[in-house]
C-alpha positions in Angstrom: 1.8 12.4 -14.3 1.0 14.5 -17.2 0.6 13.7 -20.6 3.7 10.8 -21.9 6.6 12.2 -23.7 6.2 12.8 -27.5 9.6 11.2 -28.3 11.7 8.3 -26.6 13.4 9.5 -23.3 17.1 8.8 -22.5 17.1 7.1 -19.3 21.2 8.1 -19.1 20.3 12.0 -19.3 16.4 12.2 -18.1 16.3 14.0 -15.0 13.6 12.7 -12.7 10.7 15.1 -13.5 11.5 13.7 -17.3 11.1 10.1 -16.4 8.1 10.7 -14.2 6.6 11.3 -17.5 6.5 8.0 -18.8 3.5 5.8 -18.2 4.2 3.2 -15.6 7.1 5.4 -14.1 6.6 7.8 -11.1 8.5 9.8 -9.2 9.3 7.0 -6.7 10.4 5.0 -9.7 12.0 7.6 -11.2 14.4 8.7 -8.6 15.4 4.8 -8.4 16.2 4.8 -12.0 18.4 7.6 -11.4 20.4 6.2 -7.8 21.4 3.3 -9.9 22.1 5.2 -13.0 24.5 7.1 -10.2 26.2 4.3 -8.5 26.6 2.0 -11.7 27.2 4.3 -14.8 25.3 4.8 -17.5 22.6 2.3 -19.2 23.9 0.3 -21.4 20.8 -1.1 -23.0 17.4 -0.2 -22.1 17.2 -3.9 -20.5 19.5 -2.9 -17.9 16.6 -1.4 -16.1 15.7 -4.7 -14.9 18.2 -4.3 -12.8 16.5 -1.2 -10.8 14.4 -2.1 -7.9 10.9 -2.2 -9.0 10.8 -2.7 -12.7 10.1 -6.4 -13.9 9.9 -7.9 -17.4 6.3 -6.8 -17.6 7.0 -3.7 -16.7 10.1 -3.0 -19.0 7.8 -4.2 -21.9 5.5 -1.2 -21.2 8.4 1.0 -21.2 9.8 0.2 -24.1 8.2 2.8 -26.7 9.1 5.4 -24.1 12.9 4.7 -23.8 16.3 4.7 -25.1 19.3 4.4 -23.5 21.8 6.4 -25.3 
């Protein structure tokens, strides 16, 4: 929880606390984001979340004022 982050987060550097942030992330979430980010590389858009268990089209639309993937 916690107030969301003042500027865009980088989902390739965020560590999970960071992400957590983020409204519609939470920790569960977050530590999903970064297994994938582990296993498969770096994002290489921001639409590549889709791709992690748990986030949908919806949901990735909510994100995207919060994130960048850099």
């Amino acid at each position: 929880g916690g107030p969301p982050p003042v500027a865009a987060v980088d989902i390739n550097s965020a560590d999970a606390q960071t992400l957590a942030t983020i409204p519609g992330i939470g920790d569960g979430l977050a530590e999903r984001i970064i297994a994938f980010r582990e296993q498969n590389g770096p994002f290489a858009s921001v639409d590549e979340l889709l791709d992690v268990a748990g986030i949908t089209e919806h949901r990735l639309d909510a994100l995207l004022p919060y994130v960048v993937a850099r």
